[in-house]
C-alpha positions in Angstrom: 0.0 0.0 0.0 1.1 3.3 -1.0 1.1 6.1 1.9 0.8 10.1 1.0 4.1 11.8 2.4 2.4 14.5 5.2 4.0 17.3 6.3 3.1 19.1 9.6 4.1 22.5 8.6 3.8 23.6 4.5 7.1 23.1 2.8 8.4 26.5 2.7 7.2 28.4 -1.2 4.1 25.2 -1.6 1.4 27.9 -0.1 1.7 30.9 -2.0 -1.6 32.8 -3.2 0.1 35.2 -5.0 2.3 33.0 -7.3 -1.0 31.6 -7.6 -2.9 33.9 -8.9 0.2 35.1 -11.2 0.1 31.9 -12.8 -3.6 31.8 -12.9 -3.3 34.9 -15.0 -0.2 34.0 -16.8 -2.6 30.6 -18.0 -5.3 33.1 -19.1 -3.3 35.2 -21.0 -2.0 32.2 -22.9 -5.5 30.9 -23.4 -6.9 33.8 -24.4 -4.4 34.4 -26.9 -4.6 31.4 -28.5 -8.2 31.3 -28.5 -10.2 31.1 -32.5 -11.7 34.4 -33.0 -14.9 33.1 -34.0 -15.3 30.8 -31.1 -14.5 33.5 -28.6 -17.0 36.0 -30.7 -19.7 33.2 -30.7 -18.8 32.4 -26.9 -19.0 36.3 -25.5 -22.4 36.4 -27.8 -23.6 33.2 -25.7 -22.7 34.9 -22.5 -24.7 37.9 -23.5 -27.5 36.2 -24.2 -28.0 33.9 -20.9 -26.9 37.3 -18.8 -29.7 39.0 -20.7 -32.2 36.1 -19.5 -31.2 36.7 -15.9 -30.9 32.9 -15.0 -28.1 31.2 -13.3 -25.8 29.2 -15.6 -22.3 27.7 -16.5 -20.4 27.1 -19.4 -22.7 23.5 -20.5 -25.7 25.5 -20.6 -24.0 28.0 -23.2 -24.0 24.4 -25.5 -27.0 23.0 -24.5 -28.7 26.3 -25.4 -27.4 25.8 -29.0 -25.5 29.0 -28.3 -21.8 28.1 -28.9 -20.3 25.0 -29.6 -17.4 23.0 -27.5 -14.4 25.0 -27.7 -10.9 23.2 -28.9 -9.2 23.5 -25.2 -11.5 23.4 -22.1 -8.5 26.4 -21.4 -11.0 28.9 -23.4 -13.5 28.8 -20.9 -12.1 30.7 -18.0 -11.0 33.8 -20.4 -13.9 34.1 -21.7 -16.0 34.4 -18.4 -13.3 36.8 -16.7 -13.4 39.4 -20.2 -17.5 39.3 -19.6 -17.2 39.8 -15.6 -14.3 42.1 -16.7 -16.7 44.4 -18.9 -20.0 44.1 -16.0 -22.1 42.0 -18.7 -21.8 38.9 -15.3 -20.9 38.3 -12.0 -20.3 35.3 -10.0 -23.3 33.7 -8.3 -22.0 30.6 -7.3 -20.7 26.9 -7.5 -22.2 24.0 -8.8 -21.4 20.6 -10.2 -20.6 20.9 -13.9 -22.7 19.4 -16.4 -19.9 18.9 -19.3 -19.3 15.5 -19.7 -15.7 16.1 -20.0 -14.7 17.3 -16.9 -16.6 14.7 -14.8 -19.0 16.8 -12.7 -16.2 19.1 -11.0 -17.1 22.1 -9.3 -17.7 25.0 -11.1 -18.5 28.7 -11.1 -21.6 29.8 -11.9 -22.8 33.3 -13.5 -25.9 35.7 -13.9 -26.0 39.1 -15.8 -25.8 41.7 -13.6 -28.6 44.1 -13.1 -26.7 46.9 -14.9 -26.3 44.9 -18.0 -29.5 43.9 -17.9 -31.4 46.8 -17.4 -29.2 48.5 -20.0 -30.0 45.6 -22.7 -33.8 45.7 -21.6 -34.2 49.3 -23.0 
């Protein structure tokens, strides 16, 4: 039988939130970049849309509203929720299990338009 090594005290540079989020951003930036203009057009249109309807939601219901297709890296994902939160269009409501297939029910973040964006798309 195979034991996990356990520390008592975290190995000194292990815990570090800000390399964290540096490489969380550093990730982003790479995805983002490399991300198909069309997709990432047809994905911010699908965000749009679902913040205008004022419903919770994840990145499965974008595709199983018909609304964008499966993107080439799961990487696009993240991006393209943080440039919509980025620009007001949503803001985080909460977690729930995934429904993509492909990541196995994980945890996820879920969204809703904000009130802003969707007052201002209302009129």
């Amino acid at each position: 039988m195979t034991q996990q090594l356990q520390f008592s005290e975290p190995v000194e540079g292990t815990v570090n939130p800000a390399a964290g989020d540096t490489a969380k951003a550093d990730g982003m930036a790479i995805a983002l970049a490399n991300t198909p203009t069309d997709w990432g057009d047809r994905c911010a249109d699908a965000i749009k849309e679902m913040a205008r309807r004022g419903v919770e939601f994840q990145a499965a219901d974008l595709i199983a509203e018909g609304l964008v297709d499966e993107p080439d890296s799961p990487n696009r994902w993240g991006p393209a929720f943080l440039r919509a939160a980025s620009a007001g269009v949503i803001e985080a409501f909460g977690y729930a299990q995934s429904k993509r297939a492909t990541v196995h029910r994980s945890i996820c973040r879920t969204w809703q338009g904000t009130t802003t964006y969707r007052n201002r798309t209302a009129a």
